[in-house]
C-alpha positions in Angstrom: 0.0 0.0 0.0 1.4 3.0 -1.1 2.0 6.3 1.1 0.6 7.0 4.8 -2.3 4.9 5.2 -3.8 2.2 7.0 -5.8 -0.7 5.7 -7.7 -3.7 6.9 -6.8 -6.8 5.6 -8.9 -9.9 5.4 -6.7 -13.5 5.2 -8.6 -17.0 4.5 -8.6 -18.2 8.8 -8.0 -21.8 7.2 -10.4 -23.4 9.8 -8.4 -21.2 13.0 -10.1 -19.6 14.9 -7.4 -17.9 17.3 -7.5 -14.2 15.1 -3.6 -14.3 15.0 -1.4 -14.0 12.4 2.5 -12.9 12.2 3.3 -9.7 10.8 6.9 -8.7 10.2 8.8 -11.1 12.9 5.5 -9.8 15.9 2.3 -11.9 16.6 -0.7 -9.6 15.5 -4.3 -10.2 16.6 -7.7 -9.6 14.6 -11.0 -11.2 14.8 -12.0 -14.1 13.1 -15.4 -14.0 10.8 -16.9 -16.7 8.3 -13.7 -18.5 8.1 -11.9 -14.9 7.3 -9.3 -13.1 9.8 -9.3 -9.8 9.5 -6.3 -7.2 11.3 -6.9 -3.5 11.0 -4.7 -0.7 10.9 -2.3 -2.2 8.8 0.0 0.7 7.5 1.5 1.4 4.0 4.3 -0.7 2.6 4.8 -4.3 1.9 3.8 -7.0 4.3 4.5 -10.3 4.7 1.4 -11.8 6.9 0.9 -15.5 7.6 -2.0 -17.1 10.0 -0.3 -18.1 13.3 -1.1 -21.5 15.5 -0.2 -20.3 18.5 0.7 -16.6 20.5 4.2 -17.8 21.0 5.5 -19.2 18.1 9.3 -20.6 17.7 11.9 -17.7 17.3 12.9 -19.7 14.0 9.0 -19.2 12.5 9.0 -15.4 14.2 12.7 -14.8 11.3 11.1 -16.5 8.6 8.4 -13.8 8.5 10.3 -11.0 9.9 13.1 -12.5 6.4 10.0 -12.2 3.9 8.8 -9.1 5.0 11.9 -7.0 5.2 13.8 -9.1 2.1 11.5 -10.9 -0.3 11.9 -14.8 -0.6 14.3 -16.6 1.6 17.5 -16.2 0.3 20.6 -18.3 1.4 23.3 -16.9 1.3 21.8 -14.3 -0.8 21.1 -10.7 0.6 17.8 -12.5 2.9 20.6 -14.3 4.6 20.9 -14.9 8.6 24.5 -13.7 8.0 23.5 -11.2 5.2 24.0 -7.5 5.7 22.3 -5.7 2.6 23.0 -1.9 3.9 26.5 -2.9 5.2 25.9 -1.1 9.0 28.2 -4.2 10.1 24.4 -5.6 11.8 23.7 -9.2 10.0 20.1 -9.2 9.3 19.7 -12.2 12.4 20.5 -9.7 14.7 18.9 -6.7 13.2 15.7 -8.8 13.6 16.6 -9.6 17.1 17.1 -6.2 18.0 14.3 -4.0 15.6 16.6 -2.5 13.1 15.8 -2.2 9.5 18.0 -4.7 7.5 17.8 -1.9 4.7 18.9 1.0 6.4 22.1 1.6 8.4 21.5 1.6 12.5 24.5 1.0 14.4 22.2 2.4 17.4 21.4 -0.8 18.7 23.6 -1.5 21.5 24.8 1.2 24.1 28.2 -0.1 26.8 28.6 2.2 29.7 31.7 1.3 32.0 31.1 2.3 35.8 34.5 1.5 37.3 33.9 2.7 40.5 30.9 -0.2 41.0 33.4 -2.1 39.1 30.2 -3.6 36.1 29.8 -2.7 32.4 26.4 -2.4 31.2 24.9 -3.4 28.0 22.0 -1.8 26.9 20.6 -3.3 24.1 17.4 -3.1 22.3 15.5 -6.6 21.6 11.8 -7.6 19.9 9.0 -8.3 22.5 8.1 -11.1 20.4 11.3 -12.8 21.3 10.1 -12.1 25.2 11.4 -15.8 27.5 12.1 -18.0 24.1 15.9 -18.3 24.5 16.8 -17.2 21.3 19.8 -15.2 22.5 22.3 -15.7 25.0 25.5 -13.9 26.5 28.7 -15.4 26.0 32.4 -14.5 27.8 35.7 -15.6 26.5 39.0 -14.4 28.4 41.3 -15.5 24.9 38.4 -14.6 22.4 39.1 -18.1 21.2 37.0 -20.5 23.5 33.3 -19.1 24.0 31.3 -19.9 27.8 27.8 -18.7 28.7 27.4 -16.5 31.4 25.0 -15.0 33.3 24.7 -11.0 33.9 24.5 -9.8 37.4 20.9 -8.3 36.6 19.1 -7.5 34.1 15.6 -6.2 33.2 13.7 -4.2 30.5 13.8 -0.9 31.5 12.0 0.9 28.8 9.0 -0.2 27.0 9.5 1.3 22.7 6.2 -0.2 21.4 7.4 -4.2 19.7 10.9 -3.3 21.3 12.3 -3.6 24.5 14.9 -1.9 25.5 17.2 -4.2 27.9 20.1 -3.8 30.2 22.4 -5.8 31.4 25.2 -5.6 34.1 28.0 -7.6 34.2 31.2 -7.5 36.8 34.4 -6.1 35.8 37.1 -8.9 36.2 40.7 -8.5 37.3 41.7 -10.4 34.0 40.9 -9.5 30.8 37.6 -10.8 29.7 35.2 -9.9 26.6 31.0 -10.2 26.1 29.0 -11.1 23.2 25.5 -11.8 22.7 24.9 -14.8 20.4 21.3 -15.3 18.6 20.3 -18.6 16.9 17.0 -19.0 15.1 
């Protein structure tokens, strides 16, 4: 749908009956009518919507979408790739999904580090989709040799600002006496 507009959109329910569907990588909810789902206030652009089974569909299922959406047909390795990075920001399109961003546009503005040495933690403040809320899809990883990978836990961490299908997230980890280095690893 062209310019800035918003539409309903009617989908054949299939036989379901739950009104949800997926909508760019998020779980949308309409009502269900003669065998037809309708979602309103659908806004301009191209969508990719598919009925959904469930509120909480696997993170895997939640990409797929989010993929067709943003990037046309699945394409491996092609630009649609997990490791792809079409604008080249740096941000593969996995974790541009993960975190909100627009695979087509540059937005390094993802992730925030704040050093506090005199509590002796860094924190992480990253953003990260709601839809994504509990399913393990990412974890945080610490190396001391950037060679052999371990999970860790932070000390907290919590969303501490609600941005509409985003959370923004921190989380605290302690400063070490030896050298040590964080990542956050997402997996479909």
């Amino acid at each position: 749908m062209p310019g800035n507009v918003t539409a309903r959109v009617l989908l054949p329910a299939k036989g379901y009956t739950n009104g949800l569907a997926l909508m760019e990588g998020n779980v949308v909810s309409g009502t269900v009518s003669n065998n037809w789902l309708t979602l309103t206030n659908v806004g301009s652009g191209l969508h990719a919507l598919w009925l959904a089974t469930t509120s909480s569909p696997p993170p895997a299922l939640l990409f797929s979408n989010w993929q067709s959406g943003w990037l046309g047909p699945m394409q491996q390795p092609g630009p649609g790739g997990e490791t792809a990075d079409p604008e080249g920001d740096g941000i593969v399109n996995l974790l541009e999904f993960a975190m909100g961003g627009d695979p087509l546009s540059a937005d390094a503005a993802n992730l925030k580090l704040q050093i506090a040495p005199a509590r002796r933690t860094v924190c992480l403040s990253l953003r990260e989709r709601k839809s994504l809320d509990g399913a393990g899809f990412g974890q945080f990883l610490k190396s001391t040799n950037l060679m052999s990978w371990l999970p860790v836990t932070p000390l907290s961490g919590a969303a501490i600002q609600d941005l509409g299908e985003i959370w923004l997230r921190e989380a605290t980890f302690p400063i070490e006496d030896n050298q040590s280095f964080y990542r956050i690893e997402y997996s479909p």
